[in-house]
C-alpha positions as protocol buffer text, in pm:
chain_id: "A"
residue {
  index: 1
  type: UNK
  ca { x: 6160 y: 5101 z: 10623 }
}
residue {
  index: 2
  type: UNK
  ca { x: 6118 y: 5400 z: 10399 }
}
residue {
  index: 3
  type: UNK
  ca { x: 6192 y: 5789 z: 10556 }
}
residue {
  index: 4
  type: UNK
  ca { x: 5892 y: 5963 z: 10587 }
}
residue {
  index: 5
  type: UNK
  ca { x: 5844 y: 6300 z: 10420 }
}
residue {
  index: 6
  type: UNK
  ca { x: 5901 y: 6499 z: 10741 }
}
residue {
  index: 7
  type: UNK
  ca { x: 6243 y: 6327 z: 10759 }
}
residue {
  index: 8
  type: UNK
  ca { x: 6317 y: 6380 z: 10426 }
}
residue {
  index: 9
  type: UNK
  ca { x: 6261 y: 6732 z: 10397 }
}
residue {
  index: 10
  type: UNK
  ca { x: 6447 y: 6742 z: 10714 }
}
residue {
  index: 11
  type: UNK
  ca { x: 6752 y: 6622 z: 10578 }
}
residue {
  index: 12
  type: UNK
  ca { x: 6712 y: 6796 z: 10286 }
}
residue {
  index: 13
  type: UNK
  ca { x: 6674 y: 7105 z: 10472 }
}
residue {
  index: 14
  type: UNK
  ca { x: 7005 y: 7025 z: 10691 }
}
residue {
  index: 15
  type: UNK
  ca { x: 7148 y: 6957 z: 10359 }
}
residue {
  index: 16
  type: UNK
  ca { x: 7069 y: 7316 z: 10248 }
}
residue {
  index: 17
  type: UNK
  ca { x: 7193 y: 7509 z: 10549 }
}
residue {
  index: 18
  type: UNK
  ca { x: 7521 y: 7337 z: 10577 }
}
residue {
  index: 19
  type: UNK
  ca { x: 7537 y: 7437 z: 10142 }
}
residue {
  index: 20
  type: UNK
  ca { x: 7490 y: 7801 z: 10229 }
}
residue {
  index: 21
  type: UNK
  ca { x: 7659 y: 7830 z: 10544 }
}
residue {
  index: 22
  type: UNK
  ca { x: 7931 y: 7701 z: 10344 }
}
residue {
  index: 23
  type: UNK
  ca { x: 7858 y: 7998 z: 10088 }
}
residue {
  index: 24
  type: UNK
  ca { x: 7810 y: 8236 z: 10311 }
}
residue {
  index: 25
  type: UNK
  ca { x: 7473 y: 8299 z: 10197 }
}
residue {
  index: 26
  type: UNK
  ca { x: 7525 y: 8352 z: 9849 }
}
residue {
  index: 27
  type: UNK
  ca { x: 7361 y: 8107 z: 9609 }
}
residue {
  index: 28
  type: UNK
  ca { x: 7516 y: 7897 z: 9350 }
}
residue {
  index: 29
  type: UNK
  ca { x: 7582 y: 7989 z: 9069 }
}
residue {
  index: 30
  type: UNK
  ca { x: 7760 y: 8292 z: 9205 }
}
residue {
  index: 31
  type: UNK
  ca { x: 8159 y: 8255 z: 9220 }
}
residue {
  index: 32
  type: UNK
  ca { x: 8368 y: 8390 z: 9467 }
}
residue {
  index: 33
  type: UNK
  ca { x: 8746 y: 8374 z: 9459 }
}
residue {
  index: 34
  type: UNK
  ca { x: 8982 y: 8183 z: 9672 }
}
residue {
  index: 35
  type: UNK
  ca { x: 9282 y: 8390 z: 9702 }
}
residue {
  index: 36
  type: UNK
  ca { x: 9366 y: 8661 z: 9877 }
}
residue {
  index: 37
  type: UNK
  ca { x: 9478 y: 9015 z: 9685 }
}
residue {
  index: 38
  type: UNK
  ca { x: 9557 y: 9317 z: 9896 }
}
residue {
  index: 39
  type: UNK
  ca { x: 9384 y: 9610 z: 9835 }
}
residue {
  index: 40
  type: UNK
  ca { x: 9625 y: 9947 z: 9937 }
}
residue {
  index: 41
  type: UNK
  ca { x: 9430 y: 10271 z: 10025 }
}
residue {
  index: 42
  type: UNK
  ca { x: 9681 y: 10452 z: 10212 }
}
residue {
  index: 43
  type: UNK
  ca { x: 9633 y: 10751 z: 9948 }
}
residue {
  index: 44
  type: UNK
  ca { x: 9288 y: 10772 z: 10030 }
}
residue {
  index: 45
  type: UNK
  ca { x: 9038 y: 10990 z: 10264 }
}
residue {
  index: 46
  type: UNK
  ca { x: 8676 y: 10981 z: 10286 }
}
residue {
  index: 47
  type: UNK
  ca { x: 8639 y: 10956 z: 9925 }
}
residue {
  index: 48
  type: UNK
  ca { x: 8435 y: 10607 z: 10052 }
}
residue {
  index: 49
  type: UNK
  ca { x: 8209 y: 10517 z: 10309 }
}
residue {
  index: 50
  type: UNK
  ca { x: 8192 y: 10884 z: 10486 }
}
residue {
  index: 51
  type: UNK
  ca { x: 7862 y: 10817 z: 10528 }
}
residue {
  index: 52
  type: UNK
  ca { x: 7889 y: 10468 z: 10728 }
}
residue {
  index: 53
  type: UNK
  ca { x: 8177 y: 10644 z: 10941 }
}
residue {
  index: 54
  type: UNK
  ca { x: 7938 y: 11024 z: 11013 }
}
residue {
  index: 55
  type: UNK
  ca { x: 7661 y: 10731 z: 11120 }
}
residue {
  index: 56
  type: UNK
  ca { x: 7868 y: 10532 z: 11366 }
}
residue {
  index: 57
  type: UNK
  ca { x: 8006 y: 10856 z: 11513 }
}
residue {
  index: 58
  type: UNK
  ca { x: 7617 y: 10971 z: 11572 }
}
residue {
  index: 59
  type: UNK
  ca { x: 7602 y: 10647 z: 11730 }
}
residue {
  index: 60
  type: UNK
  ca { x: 7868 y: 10702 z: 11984 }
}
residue {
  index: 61
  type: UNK
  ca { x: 7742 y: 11003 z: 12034 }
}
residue {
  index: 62
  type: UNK
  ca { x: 7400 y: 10867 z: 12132 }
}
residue {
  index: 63
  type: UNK
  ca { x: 7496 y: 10625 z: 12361 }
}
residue {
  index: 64
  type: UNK
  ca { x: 7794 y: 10835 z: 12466 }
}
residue {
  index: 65
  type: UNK
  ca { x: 8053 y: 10601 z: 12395 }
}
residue {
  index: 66
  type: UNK
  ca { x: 8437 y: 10647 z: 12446 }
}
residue {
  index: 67
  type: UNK
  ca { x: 8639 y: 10341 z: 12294 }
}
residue {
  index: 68
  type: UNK
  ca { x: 8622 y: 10285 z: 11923 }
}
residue {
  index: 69
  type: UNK
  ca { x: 8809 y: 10000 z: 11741 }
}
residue {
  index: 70
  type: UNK
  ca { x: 8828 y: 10032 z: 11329 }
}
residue {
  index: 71
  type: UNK
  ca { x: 8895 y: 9692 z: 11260 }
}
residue {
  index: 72
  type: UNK
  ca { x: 9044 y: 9732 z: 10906 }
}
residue {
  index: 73
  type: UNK
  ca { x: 9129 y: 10132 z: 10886 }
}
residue {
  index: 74
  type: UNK
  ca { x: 9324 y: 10130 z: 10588 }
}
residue {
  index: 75
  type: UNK
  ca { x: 9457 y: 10481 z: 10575 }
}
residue {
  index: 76
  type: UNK
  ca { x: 9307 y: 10565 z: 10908 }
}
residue {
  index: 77
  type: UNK
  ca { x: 9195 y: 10921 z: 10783 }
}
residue {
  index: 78
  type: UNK
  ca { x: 8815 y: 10842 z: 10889 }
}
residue {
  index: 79
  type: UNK
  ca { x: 8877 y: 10717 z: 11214 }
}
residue {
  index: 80
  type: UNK
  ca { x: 9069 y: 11016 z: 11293 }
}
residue {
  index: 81
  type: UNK
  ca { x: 8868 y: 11261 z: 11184 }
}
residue {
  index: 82
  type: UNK
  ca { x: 8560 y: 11179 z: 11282 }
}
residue {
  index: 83
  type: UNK
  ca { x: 8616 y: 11049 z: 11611 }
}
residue {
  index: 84
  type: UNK
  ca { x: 8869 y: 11310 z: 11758 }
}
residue {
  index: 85
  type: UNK
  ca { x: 8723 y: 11312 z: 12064 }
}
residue {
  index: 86
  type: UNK
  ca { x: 8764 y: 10931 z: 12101 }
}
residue {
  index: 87
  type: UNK
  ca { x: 8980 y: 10676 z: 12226 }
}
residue {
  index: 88
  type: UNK
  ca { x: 9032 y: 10474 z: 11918 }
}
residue {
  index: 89
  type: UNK
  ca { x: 9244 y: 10187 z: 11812 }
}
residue {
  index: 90
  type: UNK
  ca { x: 9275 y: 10092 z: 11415 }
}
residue {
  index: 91
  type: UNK
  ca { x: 9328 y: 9745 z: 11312 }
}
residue {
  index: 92
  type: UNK
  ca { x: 9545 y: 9715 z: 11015 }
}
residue {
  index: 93
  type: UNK
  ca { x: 9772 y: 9413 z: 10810 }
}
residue {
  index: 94
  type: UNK
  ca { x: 10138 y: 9504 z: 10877 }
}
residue {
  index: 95
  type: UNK
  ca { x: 10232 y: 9631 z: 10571 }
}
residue {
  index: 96
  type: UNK
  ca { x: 10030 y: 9944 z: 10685 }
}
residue {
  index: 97
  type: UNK
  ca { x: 10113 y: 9955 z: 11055 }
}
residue {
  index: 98
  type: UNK
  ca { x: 10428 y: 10229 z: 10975 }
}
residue {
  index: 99
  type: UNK
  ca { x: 10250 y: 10469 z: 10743 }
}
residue {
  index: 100
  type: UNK
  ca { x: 9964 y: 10478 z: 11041 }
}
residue {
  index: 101
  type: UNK
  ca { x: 10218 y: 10505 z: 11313 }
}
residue {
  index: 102
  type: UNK
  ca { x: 10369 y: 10789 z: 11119 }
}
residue {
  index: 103
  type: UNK
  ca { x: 10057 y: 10977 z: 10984 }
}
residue {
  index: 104
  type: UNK
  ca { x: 9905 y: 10949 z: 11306 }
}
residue {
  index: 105
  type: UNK
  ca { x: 10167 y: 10877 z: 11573 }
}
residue {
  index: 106
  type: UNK
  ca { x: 9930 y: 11007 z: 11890 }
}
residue {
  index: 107
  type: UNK
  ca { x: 9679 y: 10762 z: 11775 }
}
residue {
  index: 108
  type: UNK
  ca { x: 9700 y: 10406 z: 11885 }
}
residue {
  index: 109
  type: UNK
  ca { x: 9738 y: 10117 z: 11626 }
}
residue {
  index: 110
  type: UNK
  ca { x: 9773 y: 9798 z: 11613 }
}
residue {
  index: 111
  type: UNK
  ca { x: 9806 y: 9401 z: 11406 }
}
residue {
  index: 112
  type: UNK
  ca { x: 9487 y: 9320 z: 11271 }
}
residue {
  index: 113
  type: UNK
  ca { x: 9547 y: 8945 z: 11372 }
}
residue {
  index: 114
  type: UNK
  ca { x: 9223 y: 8697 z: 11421 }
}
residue {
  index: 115
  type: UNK
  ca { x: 9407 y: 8476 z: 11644 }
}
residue {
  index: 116
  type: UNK
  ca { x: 9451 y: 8729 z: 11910 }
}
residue {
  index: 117
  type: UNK
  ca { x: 9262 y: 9007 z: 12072 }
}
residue {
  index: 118
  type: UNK
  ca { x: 9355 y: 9321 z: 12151 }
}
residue {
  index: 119
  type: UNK
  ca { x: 9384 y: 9481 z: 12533 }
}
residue {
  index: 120
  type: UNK
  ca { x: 9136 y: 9702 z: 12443 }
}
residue {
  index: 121
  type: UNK
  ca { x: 8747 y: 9698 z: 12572 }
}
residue {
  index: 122
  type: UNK
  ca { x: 8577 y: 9874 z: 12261 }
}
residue {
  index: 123
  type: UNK
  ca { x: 8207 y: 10047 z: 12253 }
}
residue {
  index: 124
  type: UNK
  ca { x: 8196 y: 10044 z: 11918 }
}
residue {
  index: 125
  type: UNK
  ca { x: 8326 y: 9841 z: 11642 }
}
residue {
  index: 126
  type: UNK
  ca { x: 8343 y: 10000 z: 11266 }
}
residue {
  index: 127
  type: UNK
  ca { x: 8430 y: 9753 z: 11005 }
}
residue {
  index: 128
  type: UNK
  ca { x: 8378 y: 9920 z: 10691 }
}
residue {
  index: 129
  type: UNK
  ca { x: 8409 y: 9768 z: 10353 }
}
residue {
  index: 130
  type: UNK
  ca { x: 8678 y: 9470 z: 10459 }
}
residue {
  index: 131
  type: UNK
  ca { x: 8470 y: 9165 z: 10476 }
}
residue {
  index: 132
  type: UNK
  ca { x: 8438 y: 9133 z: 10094 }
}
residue {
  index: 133
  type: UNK
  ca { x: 8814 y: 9097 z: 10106 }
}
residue {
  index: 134
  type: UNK
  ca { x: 8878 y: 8798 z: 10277 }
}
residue {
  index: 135
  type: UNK
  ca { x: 8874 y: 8415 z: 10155 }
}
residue {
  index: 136
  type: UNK
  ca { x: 8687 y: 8321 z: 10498 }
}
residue {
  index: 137
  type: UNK
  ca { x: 8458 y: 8613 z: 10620 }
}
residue {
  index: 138
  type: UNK
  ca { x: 8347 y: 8417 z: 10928 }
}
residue {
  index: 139
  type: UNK
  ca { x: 8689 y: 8400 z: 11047 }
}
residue {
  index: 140
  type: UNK
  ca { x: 8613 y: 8799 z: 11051 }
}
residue {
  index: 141
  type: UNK
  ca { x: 8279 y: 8745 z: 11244 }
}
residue {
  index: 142
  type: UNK
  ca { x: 8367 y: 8540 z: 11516 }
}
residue {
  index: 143
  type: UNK
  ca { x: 8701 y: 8799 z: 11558 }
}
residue {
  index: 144
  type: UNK
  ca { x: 8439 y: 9081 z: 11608 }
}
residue {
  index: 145
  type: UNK
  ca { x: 8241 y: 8874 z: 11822 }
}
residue {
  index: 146
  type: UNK
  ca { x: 8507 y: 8798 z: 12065 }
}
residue {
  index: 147
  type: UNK
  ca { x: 8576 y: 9195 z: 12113 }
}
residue {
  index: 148
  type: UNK
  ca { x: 8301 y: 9203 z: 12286 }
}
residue {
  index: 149
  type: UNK
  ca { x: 8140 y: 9549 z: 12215 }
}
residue {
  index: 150
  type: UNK
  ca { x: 7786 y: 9701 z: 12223 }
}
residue {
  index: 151
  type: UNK
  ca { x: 7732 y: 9791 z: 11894 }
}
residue {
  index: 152
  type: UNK
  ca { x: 7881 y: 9704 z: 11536 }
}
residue {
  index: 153
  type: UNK
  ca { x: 7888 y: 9887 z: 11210 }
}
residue {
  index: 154
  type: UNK
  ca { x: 7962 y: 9716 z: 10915 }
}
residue {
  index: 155
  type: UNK
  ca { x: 7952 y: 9787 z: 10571 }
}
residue {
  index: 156
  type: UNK
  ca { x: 7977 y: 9647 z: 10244 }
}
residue {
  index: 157
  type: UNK
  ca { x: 7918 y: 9669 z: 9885 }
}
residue {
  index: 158
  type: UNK
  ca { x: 7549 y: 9557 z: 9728 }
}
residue {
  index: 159
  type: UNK
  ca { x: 7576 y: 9361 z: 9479 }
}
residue {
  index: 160
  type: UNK
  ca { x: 7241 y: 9407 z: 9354 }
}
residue {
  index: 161
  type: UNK
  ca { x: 7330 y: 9793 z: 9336 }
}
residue {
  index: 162
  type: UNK
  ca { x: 7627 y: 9706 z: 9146 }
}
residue {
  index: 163
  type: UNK
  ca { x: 7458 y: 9438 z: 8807 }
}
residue {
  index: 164
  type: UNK
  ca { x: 7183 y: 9341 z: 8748 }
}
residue {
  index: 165
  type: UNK
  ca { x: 7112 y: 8921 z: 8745 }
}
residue {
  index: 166
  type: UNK
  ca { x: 7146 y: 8881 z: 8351 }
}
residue {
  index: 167
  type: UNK
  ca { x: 7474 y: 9054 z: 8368 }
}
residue {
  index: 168
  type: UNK
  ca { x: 7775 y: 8771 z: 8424 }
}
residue {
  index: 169
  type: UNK
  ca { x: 7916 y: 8977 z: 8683 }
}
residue {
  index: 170
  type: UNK
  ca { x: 7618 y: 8949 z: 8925 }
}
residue {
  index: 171
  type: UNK
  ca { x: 7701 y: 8636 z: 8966 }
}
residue {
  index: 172
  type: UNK
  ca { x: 8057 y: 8712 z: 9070 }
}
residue {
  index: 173
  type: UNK
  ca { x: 8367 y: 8710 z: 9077 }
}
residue {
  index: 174
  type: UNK
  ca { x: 8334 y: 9043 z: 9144 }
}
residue {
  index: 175
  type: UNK
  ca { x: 8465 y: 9325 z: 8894 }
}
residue {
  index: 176
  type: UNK
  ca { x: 8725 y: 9455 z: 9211 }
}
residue {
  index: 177
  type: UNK
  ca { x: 9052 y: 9183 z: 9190 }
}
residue {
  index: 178
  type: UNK
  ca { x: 9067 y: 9239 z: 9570 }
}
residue {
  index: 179
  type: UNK
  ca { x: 8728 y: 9157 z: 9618 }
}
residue {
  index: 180
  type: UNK
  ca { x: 8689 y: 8818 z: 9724 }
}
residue {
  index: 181
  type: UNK
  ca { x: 8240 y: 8791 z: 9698 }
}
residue {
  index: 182
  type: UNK
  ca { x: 7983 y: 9071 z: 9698 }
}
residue {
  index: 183
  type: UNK
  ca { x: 7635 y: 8992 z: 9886 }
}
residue {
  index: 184
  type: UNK
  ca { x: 7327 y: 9141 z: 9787 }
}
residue {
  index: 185
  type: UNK
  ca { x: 7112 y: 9338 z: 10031 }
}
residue {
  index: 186
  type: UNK
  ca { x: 6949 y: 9017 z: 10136 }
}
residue {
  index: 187
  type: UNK
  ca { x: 7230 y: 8777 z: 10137 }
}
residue {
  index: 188
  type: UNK
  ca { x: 7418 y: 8998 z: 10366 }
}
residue {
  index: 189
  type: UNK
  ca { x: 7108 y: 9042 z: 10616 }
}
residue {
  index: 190
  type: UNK
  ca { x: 7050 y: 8645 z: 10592 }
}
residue {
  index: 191
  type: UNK
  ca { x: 7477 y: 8608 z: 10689 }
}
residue {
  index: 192
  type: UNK
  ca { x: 7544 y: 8859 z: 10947 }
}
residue {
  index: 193
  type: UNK
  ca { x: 7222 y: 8756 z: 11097 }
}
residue {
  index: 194
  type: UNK
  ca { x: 7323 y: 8372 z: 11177 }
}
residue {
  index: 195
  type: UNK
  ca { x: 7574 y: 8576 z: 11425 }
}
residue {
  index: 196
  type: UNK
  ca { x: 7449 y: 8918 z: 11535 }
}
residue {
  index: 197
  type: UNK
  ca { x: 7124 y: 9072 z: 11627 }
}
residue {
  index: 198
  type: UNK
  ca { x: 7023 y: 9306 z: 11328 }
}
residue {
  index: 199
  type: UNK
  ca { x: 6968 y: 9674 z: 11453 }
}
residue {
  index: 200
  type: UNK
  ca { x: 6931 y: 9854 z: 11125 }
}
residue {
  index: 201
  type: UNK
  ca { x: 7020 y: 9777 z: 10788 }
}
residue {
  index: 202
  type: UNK
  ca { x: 7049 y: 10053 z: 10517 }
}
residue {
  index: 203
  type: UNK
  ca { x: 7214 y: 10164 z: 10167 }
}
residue {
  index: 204
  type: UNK
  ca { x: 7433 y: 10479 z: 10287 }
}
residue {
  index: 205
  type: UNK
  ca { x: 7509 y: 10607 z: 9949 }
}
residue {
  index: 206
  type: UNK
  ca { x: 7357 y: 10406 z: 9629 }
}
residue {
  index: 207
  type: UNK
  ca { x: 7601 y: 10546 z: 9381 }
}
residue {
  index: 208
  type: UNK
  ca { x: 7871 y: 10405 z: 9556 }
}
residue {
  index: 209
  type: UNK
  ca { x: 7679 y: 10067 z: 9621 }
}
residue {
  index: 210
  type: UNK
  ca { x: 7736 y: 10094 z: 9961 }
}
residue {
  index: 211
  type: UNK
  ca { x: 7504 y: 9845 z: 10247 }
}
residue {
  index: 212
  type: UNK
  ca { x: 7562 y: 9933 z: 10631 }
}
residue {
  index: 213
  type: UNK
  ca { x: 7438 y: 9679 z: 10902 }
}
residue {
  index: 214
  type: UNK
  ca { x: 7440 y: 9818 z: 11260 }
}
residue {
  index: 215
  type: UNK
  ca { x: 7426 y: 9487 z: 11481 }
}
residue {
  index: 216
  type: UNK
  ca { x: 7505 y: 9370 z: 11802 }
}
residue {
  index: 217
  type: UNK
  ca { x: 7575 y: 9038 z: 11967 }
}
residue {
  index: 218
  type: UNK
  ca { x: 7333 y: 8807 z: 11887 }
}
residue {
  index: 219
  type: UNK
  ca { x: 7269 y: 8468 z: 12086 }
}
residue {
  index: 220
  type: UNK
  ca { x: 7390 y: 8205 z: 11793 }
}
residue {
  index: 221
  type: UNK
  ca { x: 7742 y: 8182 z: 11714 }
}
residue {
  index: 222
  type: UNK
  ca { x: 7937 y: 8213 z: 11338 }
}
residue {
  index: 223
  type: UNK
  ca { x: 7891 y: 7872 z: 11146 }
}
């Protein structure tokens, strides 16, 4: 007996989900890369994403929260400075772990490992401009899930901000080595949205290319 249409474009449509979830929500042709290349910004300050960090302390100061996790700090400068009032922790690789705990030895830091999570309740999470680094972004995701705060902020670049779609770098790899994939405005509402509820989503600073979702846990689970 032949499939009916509804069945067909049923399976189809299954077929298409599991293709994009696989993707992350970025449509073929785009390429991504497949290997990890650490990115050092221990030299840096708020040169980047100020703007994402001055809107997730208005946040905490809005809902009054206490606990802040950076989940990816790099040099740690932001965190610091604009949450001095705070009880913070800042998630870094190991390689950065001494410069932190040096620069800012009253501060707590800590591994940035997936497999385990911290004892520490956070408020708020900032993840700023890390997911584009990593081979497997919803290993990231379900890591933030599992902290189990009220609100998220996490930022990214926009592709779309960045090239135009008849230039070959809009459809990736992108021009950064350390970059793994860049999502357009869209494709990063469509991805974070299969996991988190969707608060706001905004372009902090256009020259810099910069996207910021502010989300909170949503009732589906990371792919």
């Amino acid at each position: 007996m032949a499939s009916s249409p509804s069945t067909v474009t049923s399976k189809t449509t299954a077929k298409l989900e599991g293709f994009m979830s696989r993707r992350f929500r970025i449509p073929w042709p785009y390429r991504s890369r497949n290997e990890y290349h650490h990115h050092d910004d221990q030299d840096l300050t708020d040169e980047w994403q100020k703007e994402v960090y001055e809107h997730a302390a208005a946040l905490a100061e809005k809902y009054r929260y206490e606990k802040i996790a950076d989940v990816g700090c790099g040099s740690g400068y932001k965190l610091v400075h604009y949450f001095e009032d705070k009880i913070t922790l800042g998630l870094e690789l190991a390689c950065n772990l001494d410069f932190l705990r040096n620069q800012y030895p009253q501060r707590n830091w800590a591994l940035s490992d997936f497999d385990h999570i911290p004892d520490f309740k956070p408020d708020l999470v900032i993840c700023s401009d890390v997911i584009e680094h990593l081979v497997d972004p919803d290993d990231l995701l379900k890591f933030l899930l599992r902290l189990n705060a009220r609100h998220y902020v996490i930022s990214t670049p926009d592709r779309s901000l960045l090239f135009k779609p008849w230039q070959r770098r809009y459809w990736g790899p992108p021009r950064n080595p350390s970059h793994q994939r860049e999502w357009t405005s869209r494709e990063f509402l469509s991805y974070i949205s299969d996991t988190f509820e969707v608060l706001e989503h905004v372009i902090t600073r256009k020259d810099q290319a910069t996207q910021m979702i502010v989300c909170k846990p949503g009732t589906t689970s990371p792919r």
